[in-house]
C-alpha positions as a printed Julia matrix, in Angstrom:
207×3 Matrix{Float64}:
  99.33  104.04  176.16
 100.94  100.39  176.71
 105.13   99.95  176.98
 106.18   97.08  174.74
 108.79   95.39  175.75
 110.6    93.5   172.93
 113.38   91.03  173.67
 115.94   90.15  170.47
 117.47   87.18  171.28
 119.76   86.5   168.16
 122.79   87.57  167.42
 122.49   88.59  163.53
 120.79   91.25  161.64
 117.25   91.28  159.7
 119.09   90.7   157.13
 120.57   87.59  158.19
 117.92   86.03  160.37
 114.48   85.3   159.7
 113.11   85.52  163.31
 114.84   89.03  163.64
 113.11   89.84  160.57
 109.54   88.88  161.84
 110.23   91.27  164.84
 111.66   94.36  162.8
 108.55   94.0   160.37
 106.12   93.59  163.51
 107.66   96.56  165.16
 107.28   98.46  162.31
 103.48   97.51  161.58
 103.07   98.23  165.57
 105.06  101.33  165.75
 102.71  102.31  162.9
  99.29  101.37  164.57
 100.3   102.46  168.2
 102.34  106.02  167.8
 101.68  106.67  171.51
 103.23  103.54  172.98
 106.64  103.14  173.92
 108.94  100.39  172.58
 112.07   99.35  174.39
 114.07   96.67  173.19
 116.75   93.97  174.68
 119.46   92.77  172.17
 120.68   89.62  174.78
 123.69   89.62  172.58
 124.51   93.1   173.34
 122.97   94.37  176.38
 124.07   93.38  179.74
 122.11   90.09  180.84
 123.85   88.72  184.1
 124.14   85.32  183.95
 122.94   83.5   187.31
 126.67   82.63  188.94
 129.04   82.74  191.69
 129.15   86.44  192.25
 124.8    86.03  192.32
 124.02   83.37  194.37
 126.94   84.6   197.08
 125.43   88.02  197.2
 122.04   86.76  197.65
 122.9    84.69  200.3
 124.63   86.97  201.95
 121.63   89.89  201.37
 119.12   86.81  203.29
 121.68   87.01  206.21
 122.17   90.76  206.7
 124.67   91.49  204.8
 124.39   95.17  203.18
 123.77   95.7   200.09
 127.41   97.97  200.16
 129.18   95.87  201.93
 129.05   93.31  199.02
 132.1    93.26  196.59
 131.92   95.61  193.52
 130.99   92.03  190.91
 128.46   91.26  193.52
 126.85   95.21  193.62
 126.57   95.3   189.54
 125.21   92.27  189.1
 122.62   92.63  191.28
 121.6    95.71  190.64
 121.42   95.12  186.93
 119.32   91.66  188.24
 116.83   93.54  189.3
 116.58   96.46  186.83
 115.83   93.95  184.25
 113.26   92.57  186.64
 111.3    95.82  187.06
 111.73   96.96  183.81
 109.4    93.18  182.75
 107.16   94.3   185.61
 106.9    97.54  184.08
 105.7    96.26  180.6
 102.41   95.56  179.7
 103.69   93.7   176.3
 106.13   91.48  175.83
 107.62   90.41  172.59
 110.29   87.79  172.56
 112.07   86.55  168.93
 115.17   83.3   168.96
 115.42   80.82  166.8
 115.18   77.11  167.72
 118.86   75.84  168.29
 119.12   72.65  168.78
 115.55   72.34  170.12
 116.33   74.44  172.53
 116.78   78.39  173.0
 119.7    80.45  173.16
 121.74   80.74  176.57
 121.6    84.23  176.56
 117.45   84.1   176.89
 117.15   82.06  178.91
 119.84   83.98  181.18
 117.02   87.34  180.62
 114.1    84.72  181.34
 115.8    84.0   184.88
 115.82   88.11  185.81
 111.67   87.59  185.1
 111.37   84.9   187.18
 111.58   85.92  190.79
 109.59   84.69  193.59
 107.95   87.39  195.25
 107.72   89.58  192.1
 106.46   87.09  189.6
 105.34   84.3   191.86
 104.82   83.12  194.86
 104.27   79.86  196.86
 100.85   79.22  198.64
  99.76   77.92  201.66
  99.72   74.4   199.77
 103.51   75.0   198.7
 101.78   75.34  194.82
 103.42   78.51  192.66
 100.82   81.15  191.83
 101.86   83.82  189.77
 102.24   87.27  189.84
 102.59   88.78  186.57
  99.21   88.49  185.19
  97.1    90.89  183.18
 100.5    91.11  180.2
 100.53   89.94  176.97
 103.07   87.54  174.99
 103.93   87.39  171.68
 106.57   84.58  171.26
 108.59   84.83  167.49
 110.75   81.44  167.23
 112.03   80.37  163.4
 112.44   76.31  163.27
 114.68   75.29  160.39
 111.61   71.52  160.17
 108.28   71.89  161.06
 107.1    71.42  165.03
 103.41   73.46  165.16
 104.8    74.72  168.9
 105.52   71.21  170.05
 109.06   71.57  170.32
 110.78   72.2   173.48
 112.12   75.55  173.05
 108.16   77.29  172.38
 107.12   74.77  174.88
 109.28   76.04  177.7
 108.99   80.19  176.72
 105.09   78.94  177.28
 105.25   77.34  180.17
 107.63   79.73  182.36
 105.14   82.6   181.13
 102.39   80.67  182.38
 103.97   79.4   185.38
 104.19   83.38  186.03
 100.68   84.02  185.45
 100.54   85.06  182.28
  98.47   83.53  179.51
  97.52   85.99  177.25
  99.95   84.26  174.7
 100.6    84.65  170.66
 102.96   82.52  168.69
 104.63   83.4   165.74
 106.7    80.19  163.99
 108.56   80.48  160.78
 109.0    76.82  160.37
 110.04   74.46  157.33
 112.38   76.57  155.07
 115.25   74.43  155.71
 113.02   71.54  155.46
 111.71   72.58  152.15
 114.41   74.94  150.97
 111.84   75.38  147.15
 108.97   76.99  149.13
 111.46   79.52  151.11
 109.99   82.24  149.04
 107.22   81.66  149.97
 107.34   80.41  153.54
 109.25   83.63  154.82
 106.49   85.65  152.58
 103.35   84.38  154.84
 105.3    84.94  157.88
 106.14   88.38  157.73
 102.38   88.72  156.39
 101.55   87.19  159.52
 104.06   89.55  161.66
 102.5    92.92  159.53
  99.05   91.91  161.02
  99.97   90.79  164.45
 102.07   94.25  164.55
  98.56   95.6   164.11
  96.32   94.07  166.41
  99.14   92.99  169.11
């Protein structure tokens, strides 16, 4: 039995957006293959994500100087306690699934708010002797859904960044999934989104 861990990071429906589709139908297929595993799944636009901020980075610092963790204000409590919920819950998974779209090259705010509760130094990675990161989190898997209104074959910055921070935490078991061109060739839509959620039916099956 494997947890799954499945991160929607956009704020419409299936209906409405194609990268939310890919996931639904890949959940499905996987749901399907794998009745034993468990599923849980982040809606960023929904769920609370703490964002990295005031209220953080002041209870942090005061944590590092012997501070108690009660004596911090009641912002300062909830955030971090959801902070690191979200972190052992990623620890937890041995699957990850993350879906966005590509906005403006780049991926939504709210991910990359959930990608800083996965990236923690002492949990994920760590420094070396040498001062060079190693990480932690080996041994998962990634698959990475991202719909690109052109064409980019993962060479845009948004897929480029969800694969480097997973690598940089020691992960490298990785899986893309692009649906890519539709708004670039708006006549082959049809068939475009058709081969994609093929593709996300047979990843959901041997994922």
């Amino acid at each position: 039995m494997a947890t799954v861990l499945a991160i929607k990071a956009h704020p419409l429906t299936k209906d409405e957006s194609r990268s939310v589709r890919a996931l639904s139908t890949f959940l499905d297929n996987y749901r399907q293959t794998n009745p034993e595993d468990t599923i849980q799944v982040i809606d960023v636009y929904s769920d609370n994500i703490p964002e990295i901020d005031e209220d953080l980075l002041s209870g942090w610092n005061a944590l590092r100087a012997g501070t108690a963790f009660t004596d911090l204000t009641e912002n300062q409590q909830a955030k971090i306690a959801r902070f690191n919920e979200l972190t052992e819950q990623f620890l937890a998974a041995d699957k990850v699934v993350i879906a966005n779209a590509l906005w403006n090259l780049g991926i939504p705010t709210r991910l990359k708010a959930w990608v800083d509760t996965i990236n923690v130094a002492g949990k994920t990675f760590k420094y070396n002797e040498l001062g060079q990161p190693v990480g932690l989190a080996g041994g998962k898997k990634l698959l990475h859904i991202q719909s690109n209104g052109g064409v980019y074959e993962g060479n845009d910055p948004a897929s480029q960044y969800i694969n480097t921070i997973f690598r940089f935490i020691g992960i490298d078991d990785i899986q893309q999934l692009f649906i890519e061109g539709i708004d670039y060739q708006p006549d082959r839509a049809d068939e475009l989104l058709t081969a994609a959620m093929a593709k996300a039916t047979e990843l959901g099956k041997t994922f």
